[in-house]
C-alpha positions in Angstrom: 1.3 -11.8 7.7 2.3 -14.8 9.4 5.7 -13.4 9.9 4.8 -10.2 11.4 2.9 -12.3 13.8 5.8 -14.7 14.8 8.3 -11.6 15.0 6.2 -9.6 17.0 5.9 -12.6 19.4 9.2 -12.6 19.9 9.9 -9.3 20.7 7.2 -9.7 23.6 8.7 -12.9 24.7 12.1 -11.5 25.2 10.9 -8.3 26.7 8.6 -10.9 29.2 10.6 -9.2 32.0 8.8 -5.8 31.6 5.8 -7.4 31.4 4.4 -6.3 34.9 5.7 -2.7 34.4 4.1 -2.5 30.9 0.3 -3.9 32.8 0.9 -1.1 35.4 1.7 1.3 32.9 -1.5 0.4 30.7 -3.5 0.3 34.1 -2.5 4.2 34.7 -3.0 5.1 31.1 -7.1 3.1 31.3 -7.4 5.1 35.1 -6.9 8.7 33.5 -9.2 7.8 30.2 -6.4 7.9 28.2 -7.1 7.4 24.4 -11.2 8.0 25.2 -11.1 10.8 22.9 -9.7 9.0 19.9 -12.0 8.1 17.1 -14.1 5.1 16.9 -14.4 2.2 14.0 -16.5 4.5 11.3 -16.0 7.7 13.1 -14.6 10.4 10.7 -10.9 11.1 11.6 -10.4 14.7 12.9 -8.1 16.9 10.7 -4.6 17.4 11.2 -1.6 19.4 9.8 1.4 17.7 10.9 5.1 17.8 9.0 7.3 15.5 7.6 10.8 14.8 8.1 12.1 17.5 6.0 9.5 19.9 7.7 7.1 20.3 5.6 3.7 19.7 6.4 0.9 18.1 5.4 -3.2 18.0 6.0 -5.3 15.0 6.3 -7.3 17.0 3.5 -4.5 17.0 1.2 -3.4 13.7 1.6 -7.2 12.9 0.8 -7.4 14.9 -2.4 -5.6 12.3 -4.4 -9.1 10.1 -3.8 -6.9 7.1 -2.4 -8.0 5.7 1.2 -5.3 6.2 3.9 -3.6 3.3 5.7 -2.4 5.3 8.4 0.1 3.5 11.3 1.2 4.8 14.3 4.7 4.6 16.3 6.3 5.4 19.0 9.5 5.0 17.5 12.7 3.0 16.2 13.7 3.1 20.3 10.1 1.0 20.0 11.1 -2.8 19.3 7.9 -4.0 18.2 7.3 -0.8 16.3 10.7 -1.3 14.6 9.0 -4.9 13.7 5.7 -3.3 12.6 7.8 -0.6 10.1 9.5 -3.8 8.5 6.6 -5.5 8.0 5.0 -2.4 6.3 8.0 -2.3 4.3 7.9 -6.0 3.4 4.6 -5.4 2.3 5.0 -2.1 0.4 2.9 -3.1 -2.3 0.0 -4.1 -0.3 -1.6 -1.0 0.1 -0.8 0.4 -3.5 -2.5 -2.6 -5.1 -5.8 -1.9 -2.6 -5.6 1.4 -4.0 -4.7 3.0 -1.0 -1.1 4.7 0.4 0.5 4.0 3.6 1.1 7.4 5.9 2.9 6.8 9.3 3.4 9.0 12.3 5.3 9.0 15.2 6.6 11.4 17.5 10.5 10.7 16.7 12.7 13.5 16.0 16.0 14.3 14.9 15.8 12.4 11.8 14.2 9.5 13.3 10.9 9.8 11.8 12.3 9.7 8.3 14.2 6.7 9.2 11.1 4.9 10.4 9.0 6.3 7.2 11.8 4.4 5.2 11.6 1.5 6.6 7.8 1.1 6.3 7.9 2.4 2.9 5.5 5.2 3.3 5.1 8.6 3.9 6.3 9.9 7.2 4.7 12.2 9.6 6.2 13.5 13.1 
C-alpha cells in the first residue's frame, strides 16, 4: 500500500502547478451538487448495464450472481496520471481481491480501446 501512497504523491507533486485550476475546478463541481446523487457508505448501489471493451455488456445483477462482493474502481482514464497509478497498483495487487473473495470491476469512460487497456493494467474486468 505504501507504494501506491508514495507514487500517487508524486504524481500530485509534479502536477503542483495545476493545483489552483484543479481547487477551482472541484469548487464548480461542489457549487452545482455534483456527485450529491451518488450512493452513500451502506446504500445499495443502483443497477447498471454498461459494456466492456469488446462491447458486450454486463449488469451489476450478473456480475453479483457469482455470490463474490464487487471491488469496483473508477477512472477517468490512462490520459489520468494518478489513475494510470491507481490501475498499476490494482494490478500489483491482483490477488488481493481474489483471496478476500471478492473480484475487481473497473469503469471509466475511455474509448477506443482505452478502457481495455486500463482493465489490463488493473487486472480486472473492464467497464466503459
Amino acid at each position: 500500500m505504501l507504494s501506491i501512497t508514495f507514487a500517487l504523491q508524486a504524481e500530485t507533486n509534479r502536477l503542483a502547478d495545476n493545483a489552483d485550476a484543479y481547487d477551482v475546478l472541484v469548487n464548480q463541481l461542489v457549487a452545482t451538487s455534483a456527485g450529491k446523487r451518488a450512493p452513500r457508505v451502506g446504500q445499495r448501489f443502483p443497477g447498471f448495464a454498461l459494456p466492456d471493451a469488446a462491447g458486450r455488456f454486463h449488469t451489476l445483477a450478473e456480475l453479483l450472481a457469482a455470490g463474490q462482493p464487487l471491488v469496483i474502481s473508477f477512472h477517468r482514464g490512462l490520459w489520468c496520471p494518478w489513475c494510470r497509478v491507481e490501475s498499476a497498483g490494482w494490478g500489483n495487487a491482483a490477488d488481493a481481491p481474489a483471496a478476500a473473495g471478492a473480484r475487481l470491476v473497473t469503469s471509466t469512460g475511455e474509448l477506443e480501446g482505452q478502457g481495455g487497456a486500463l482493465a489490463a493494467r488493473a487486472g480486472g474486468l473492464g467497464l466503459v
